[in-house]
BARODREN-346720 format. One record per residue (C-alpha): y, z, x. Coordinates in steps of 0.25 Angstrom, whole numbers. Layout:
[rec [Y; Z; X]]
...
! end
This chain:
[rec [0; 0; 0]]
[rec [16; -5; 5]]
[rec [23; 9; 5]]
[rec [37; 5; -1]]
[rec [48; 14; -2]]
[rec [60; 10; -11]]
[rec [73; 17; -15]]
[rec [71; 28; -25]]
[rec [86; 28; -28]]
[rec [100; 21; -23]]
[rec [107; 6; -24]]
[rec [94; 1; -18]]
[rec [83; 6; -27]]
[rec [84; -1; -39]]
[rec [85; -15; -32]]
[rec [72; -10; -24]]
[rec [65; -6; -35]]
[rec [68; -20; -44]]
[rec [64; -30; -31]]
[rec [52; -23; -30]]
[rec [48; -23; -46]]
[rec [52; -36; -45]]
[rec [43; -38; -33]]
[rec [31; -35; -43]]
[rec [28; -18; -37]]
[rec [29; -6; -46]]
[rec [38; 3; -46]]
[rec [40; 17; -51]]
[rec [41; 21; -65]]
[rec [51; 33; -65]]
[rec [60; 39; -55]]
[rec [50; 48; -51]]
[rec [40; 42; -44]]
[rec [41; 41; -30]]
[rec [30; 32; -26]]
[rec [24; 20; -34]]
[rec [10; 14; -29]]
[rec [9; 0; -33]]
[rec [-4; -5; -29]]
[rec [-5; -17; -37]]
[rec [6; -22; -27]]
[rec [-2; -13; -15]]
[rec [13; -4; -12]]
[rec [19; 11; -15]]
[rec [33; 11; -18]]
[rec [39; 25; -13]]
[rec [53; 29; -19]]
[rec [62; 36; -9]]
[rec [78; 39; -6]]
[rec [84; 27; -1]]
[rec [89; 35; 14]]
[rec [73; 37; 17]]
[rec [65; 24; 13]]
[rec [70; 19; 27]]
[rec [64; 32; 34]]
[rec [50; 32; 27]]
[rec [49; 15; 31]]
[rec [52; 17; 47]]
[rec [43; 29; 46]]
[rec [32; 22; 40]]
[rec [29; 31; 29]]
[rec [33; 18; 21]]
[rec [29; 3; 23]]
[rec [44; -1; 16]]
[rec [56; 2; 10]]
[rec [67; -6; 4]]
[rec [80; 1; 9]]
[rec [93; -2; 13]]
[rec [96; -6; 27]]
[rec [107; 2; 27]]
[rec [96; 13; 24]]
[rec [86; 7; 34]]
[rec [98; 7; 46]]
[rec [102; 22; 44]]
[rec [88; 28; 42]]
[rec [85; 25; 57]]
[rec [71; 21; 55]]
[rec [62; 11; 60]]
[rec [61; 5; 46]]
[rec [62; -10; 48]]
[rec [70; -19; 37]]
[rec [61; -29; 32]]
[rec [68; -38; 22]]
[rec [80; -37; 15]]
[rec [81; -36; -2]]
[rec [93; -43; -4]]
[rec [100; -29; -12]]
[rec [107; -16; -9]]
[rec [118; -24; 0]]
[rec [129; -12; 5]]
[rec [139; -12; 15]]
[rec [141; 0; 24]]
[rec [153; 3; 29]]
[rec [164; 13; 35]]
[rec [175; 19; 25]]
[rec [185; 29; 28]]
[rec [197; 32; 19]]
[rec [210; 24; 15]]
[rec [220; 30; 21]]
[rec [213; 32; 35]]
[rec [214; 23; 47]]
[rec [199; 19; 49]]
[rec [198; 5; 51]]
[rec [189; 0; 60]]
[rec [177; 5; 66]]
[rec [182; 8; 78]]
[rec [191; 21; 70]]
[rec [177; 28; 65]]
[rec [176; 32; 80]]
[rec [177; 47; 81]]
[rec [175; 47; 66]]
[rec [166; 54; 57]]
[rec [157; 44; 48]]
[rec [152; 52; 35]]
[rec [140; 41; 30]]
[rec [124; 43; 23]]
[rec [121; 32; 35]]
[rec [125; 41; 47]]
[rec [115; 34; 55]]
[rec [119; 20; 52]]
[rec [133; 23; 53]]
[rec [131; 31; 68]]
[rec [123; 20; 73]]
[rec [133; 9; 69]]
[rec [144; 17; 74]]
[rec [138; 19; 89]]
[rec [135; 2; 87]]
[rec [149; 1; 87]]
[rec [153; 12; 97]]
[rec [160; 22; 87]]
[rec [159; 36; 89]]
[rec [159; 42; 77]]
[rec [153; 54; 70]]
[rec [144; 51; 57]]
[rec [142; 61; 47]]
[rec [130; 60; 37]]
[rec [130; 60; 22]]
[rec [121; 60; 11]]
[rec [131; 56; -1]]
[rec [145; 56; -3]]
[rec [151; 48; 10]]
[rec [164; 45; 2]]
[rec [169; 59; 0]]
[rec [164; 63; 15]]
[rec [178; 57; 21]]
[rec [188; 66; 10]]
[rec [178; 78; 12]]
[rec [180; 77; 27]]
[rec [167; 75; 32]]
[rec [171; 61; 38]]
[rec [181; 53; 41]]
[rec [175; 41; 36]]
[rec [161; 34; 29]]
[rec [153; 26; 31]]
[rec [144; 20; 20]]
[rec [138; 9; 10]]
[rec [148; 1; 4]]
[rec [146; -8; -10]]
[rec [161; -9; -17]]
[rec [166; 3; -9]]
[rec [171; 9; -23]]
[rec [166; 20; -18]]
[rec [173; 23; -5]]
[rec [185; 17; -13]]
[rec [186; 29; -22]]
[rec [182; 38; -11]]
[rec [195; 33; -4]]
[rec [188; 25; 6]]
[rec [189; 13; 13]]
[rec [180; 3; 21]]
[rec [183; -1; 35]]
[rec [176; -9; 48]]
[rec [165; -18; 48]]
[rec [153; -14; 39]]
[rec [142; -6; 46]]
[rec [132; -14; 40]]
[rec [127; -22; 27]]
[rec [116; -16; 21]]
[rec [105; -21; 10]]
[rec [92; -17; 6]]
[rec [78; -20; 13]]
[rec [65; -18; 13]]
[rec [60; -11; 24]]
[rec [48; -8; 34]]
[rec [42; 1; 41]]
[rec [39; -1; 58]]
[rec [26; 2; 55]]
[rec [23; -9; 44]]
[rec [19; -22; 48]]
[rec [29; -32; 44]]
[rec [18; -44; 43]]
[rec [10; -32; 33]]
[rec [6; -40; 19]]
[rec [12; -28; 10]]
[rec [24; -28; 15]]
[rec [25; -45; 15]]
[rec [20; -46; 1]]
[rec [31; -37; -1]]
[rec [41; -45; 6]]
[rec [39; -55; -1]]
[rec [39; -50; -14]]
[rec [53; -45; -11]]
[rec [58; -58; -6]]
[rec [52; -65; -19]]
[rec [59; -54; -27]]
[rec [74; -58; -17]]
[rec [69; -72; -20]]
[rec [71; -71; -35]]
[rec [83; -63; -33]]
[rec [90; -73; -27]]
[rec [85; -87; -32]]
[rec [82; -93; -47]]
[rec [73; -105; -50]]
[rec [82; -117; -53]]
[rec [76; -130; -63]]
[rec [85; -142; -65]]
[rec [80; -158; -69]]
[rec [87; -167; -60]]
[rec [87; -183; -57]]
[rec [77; -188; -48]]
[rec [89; -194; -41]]
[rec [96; -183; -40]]
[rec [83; -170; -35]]
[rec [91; -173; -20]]
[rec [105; -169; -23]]
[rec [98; -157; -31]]
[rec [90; -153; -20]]
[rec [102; -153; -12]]
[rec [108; -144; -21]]
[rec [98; -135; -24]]
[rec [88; -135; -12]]
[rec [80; -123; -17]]
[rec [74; -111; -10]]
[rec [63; -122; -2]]
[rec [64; -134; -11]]
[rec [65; -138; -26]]
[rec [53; -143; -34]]
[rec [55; -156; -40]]
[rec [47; -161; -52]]
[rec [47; -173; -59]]
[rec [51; -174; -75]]
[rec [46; -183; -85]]
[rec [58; -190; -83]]
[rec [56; -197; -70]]
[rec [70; -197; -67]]
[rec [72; -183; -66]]
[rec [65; -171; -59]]
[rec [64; -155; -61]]
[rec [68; -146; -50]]
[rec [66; -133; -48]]
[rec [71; -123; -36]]
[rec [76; -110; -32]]
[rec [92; -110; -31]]
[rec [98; -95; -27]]
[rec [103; -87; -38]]
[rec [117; -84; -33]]
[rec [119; -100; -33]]
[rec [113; -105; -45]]
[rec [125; -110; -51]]
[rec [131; -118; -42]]
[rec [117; -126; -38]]
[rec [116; -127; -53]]
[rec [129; -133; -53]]
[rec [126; -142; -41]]
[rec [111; -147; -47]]
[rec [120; -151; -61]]
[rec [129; -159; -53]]
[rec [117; -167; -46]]
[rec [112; -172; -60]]
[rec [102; -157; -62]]
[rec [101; -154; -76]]
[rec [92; -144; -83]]
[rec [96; -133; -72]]
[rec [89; -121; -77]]
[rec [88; -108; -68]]
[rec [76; -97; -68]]
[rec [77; -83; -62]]
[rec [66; -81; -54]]
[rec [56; -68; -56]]
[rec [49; -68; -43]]
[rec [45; -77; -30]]
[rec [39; -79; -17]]
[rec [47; -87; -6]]
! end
């Protein structure tokens, strides 16, 4: 059995928990289950908090884990990232308040950095030759400047609403961009089948995420120019119709763009466009 440990709470939970149903495994039933064996797809999926998925993977005590690699860098484990999921995407970055006068990296030097990633933060700190000191916290990073425990933050950014109302302000470079990933542990063969047919039952579910199935009739004459415009994932199938003069085409067009390539098939002489979400794939 593929020991798998997913997020029992957090932003990235409940992506996590929908790739993997739509993946085809089982997951728990109520909040309190901790472990759920699935051995019809020959895997256990372990619950745990966000901050210690990392720690169990590079220990070993489980095969994988879907985390974020902001998560992966800070635990300091040998925990490997195997592919990434394509959700959860952060920032994370240095704040400090309006009216002070960071603004650059260089002004963090002899400075104390109140962040959950202390790890992270130090590391990319001595990286870049500041000497600063950083200060862990479990929650509440934004009130850590006004209550004096630090003179500035550093933490995961999405709108910055958040260090808005706290009277913050983002300056210098990011420290990193983060998403979620599955992970591995060192002690797992990459080349191991579980973990493939895993893989790839990710990537299928990624797959159908980001492309649709697109059907259109088109002129014989004209199945080059619609090639051109729509290429497809490999290439197009191409069927004949009763009426010789024309043929059915089907290929995969990514969602994001389906408008415009809907627009340029019209123009070529498609008609009958017609577009299908797609449940599941292998590639």
């Amino acid at each position: 059995m593929l020991r798998i440990a997913v997020p029992n709470k957090g932003m990235l939970s409940e992506p996590a928990w929908n790739m993997l149903s739509e993946a085809g495994y089982r997951l728990r039933t109520n909040s309190r289950q901790l472990v759920v064996e699935d051995p019809d797809n020959g895997i256990e999926l372990f619950y745990l908090r966000p901050l210690d998925i990392a720690v169990y993977v590079g220990r070993g005590t489980i095969d994988c884990g879907i985390t974020g690699e902001d998560l992966l860098k800070n635990s300091g484990t040998e925990a490997i990232e195997h592919m990434p999921l394509g959700f959860g995407a952060s920032t994370f970055r240095f704040a400090a308040p309006n009216d002070s006068a960071f603004s650059k990296l260089e002004d963090i030097d002899g400075k104390r950095v109140g962040t959950s990633f202390d790890k992270l933060v130090h590391d990319y700190l001595v990286e870049h030759g500041i000497n600063a000191e950083t200060i862990h916290l479990d929650g509440a990073v934004e009130s850590s400047v006004q209550l004096g425990v630090a003179d500035l933050i550093a933490d995961v950014v999405s709108t910055g609403t958040t260090l808005r109302n706290a009277g913050l302000r983002i300056f210098a470079d990011p420290i990193m961009h983060s998403e979620a990933c599955l992970i591995r542990s060192p002690r797992l063969d990459p080349e191991d089948e579980r973990l493939a047919v895993l893989s790839r039952r990710l990537e299928g579910v990624l797959t159908a995420q980001r492309y649709v199935l697109m059907d259109y009739d088109i002129p014989v004459s004209k199945v080059a120019a619609a090639v051109d415009a729509a290429p497809g994932f490999e290439s197009p199938t191409i069927s004949p119709l009763h009426d010789k003069q024309w043929n059915a085409v089907r290929v995969m067009v990514p969602k994001a763009q389906v408008n415009q390539i809907m627009d340029k098939l019209y123009e070529v002489g498609a008609r009958g466009i017609i577009v299908t979400a797609l449940q599941a794939s292998r590639m």
